[in-house]
C-alpha positions, -999 to +999 in steps of 0.1 A: -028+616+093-030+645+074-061+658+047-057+645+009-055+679-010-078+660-037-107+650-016-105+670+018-107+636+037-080+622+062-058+598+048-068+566+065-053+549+092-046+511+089-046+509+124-072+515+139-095+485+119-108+466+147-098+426+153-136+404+153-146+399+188-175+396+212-174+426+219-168+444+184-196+422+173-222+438+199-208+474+192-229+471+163-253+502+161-279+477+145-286+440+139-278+437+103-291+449+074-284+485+085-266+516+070-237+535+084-231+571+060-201+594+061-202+629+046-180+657+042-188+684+022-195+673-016-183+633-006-202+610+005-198+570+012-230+549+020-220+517+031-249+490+034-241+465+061-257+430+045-268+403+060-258+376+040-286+349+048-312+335+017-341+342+044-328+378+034-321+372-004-348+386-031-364+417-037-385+432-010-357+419+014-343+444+037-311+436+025-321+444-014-346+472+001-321+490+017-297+488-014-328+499-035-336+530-016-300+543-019-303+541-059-337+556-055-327+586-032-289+593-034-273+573-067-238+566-060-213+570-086-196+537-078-203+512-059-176+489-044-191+452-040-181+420-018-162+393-039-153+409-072-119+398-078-091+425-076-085+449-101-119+444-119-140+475-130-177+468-141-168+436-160-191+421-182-191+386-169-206+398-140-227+421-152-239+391-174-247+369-146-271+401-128-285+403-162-299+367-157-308+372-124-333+400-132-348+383-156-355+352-131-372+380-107-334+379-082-353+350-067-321+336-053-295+363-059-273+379-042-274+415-030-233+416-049-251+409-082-283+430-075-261+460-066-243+456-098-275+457-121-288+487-101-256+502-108-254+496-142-291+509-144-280+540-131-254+547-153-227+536-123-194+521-126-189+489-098-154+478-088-136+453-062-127+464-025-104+431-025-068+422-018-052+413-052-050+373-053-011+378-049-012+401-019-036+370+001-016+344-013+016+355-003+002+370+033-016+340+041+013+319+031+035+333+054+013+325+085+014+290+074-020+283+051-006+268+020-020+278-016-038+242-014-053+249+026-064+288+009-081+272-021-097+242-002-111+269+024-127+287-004-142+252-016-160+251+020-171+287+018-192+282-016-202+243-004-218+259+029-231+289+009-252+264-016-263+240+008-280+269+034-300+278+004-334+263+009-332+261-032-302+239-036-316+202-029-284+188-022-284+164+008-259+140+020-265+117-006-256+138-036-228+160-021-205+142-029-212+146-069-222+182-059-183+186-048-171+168-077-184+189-095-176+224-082-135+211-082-144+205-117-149+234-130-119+252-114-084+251-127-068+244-092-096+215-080-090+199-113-069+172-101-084+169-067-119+150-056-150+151-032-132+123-015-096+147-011-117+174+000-140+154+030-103+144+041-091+176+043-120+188+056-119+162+085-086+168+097-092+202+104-125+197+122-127+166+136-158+161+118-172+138+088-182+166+061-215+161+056-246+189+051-252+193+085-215+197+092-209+224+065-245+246+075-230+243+108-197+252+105-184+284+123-161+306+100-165+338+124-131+352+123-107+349+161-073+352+169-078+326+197-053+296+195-079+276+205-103+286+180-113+260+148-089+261+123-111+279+101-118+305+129-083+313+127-078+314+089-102+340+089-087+359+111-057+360+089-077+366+059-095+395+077-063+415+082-056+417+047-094+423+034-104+450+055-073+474+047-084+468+008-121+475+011-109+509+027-083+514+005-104+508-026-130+531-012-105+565-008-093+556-038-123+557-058-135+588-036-104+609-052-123+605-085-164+605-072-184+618-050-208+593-038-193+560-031-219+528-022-201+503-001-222+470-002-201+445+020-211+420+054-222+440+081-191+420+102-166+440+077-186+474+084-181+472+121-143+462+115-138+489+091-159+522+108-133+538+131-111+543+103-142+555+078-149+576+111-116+585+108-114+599+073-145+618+075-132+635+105-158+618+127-185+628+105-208+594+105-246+586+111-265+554+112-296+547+105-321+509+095-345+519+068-358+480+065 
């Protein structure tokens, strides 16, 4: 791959993003929250390897301490942030909902939403490192998970999220109204149930889906056939994210120089040879919390 006259970096190659294993999994430099930084002359990209747990969640975490530091020490220009839909730059809605969480202290916050009022504090623009919804729709599809199987999974993902929070008080009893709920307020669960959902949920894990079920639900991405079913959609998934989150970052390094990558450490291990790559090898590590 040859240097981008623009930047002076590599252009990056696709190829070498690493498949999650075992053994990619204890190739990690660190147990997470760490920080893996690449450099090359005036550009720079900082990417904070999260650990997405609420033990970790709050200021004074090392999650959010580690995030903090970088502001305080080397202010990024732009910082690229897990789960902000495709093709959005800094917007508002988002920026409203870190808004409230300062005010509440980030009690219960993610380190997405703290990252994007630090960056707004600092005068910094924040953007997606997603697939656009189209691209993973149409991918997906053609591996055999149905728009229905892709939204469904995305249900899970956000039920297991709430109920590890040692905040959320939902318990087996009021799940069911929790789930209810959550379809409700989304144009494509509108005409689906809690009851639709448990169904769906069963026949793809052989469990009832109750709280225990969901906290202990393994979404760790493999391409083993005998994996769980949601094993194996994240696999798929992870094949079309991790190119994005690399794309979107030499993108936005054509136009800035210091780039804040704030993503699961699982997608930093994934996504370093070909950082490495780009940056000509050029890469240090370090675990300030």
């Amino acid at each position: 791959m040859g240097a981008n006259e623009n930047s002076g970096l590599n252009y990056p190659d696709m190829s070498l993003v690493r498949q999650w294993s075992d053994t990619v999994a204890k190739s990690m430099i660190y147990q997470p929250p760490y920080m893996a930084t690449y450099s090359l002359g005036a550009k720079e990209v900082f990417y904070v390897a999260a650990r997405h747990r609420d033990s970790d969640a709050g200021l004074g975490s090392p999650t959010f301490s580690t995030i903090s530091e970088i502001f305080e020490k080397t202010p990024p220009d732009i910082s690229i942030i897990e789960g902000i839909p495709a093709g959005e730059h800094s917007p508002s809605w988002l920026l409203e909902l870190a808004r409230k969480d300062n005010e509440a202290g980030f009690r219960t916050s993610s380190e997405g939403r703290y990252t994007v009022w630090l960056s707004h504090q600092n005068g910094a623009g924040f953007t997606s490192g997603e697939p656009t919804r189209s691209e993973t729709q149409d991918s997906l599809a053609r591996q055999g998970y149905s728009p229905e199987d892709q939204f469904l999974r995305l249900a899970i993902q956000c039920l297991q999220q709430e109920v590890c929070k040692k905040t959320s008080g939902i318990n087996d009893g009021n799940l069911e109204a929790h789930t209810d709920s959550w379809l409700g307020r989304r144009a494509e669960g509108a005409s689906l149930s809690a009851r639709y959902l448990k169904e769906w949920f069963s026949q793809r894990t052989g469990q009832e889906m109750t709280v225990e079920s969901l906290k202990n639900l393994d979404q760790s991405p493999s391409h083993d056939n005998n994996a769980g079913w949601f094993r194996r959609y994240m696999a798929a998934e992870d094949g079309i994210r991790e190119p994005a989150t690399v794309s979107a970052a030499f993108q936005a390094l054509q136009q800035h120089d210091r780039v804040l990558i704030v993503y699961g450490a699982a997608h930093e291990v994934k996504q370093a040879p070909v950082f490495r790559q780009m940056f000509g090898n050029k890469a240090t590590y370090s675990k300030p919390f």
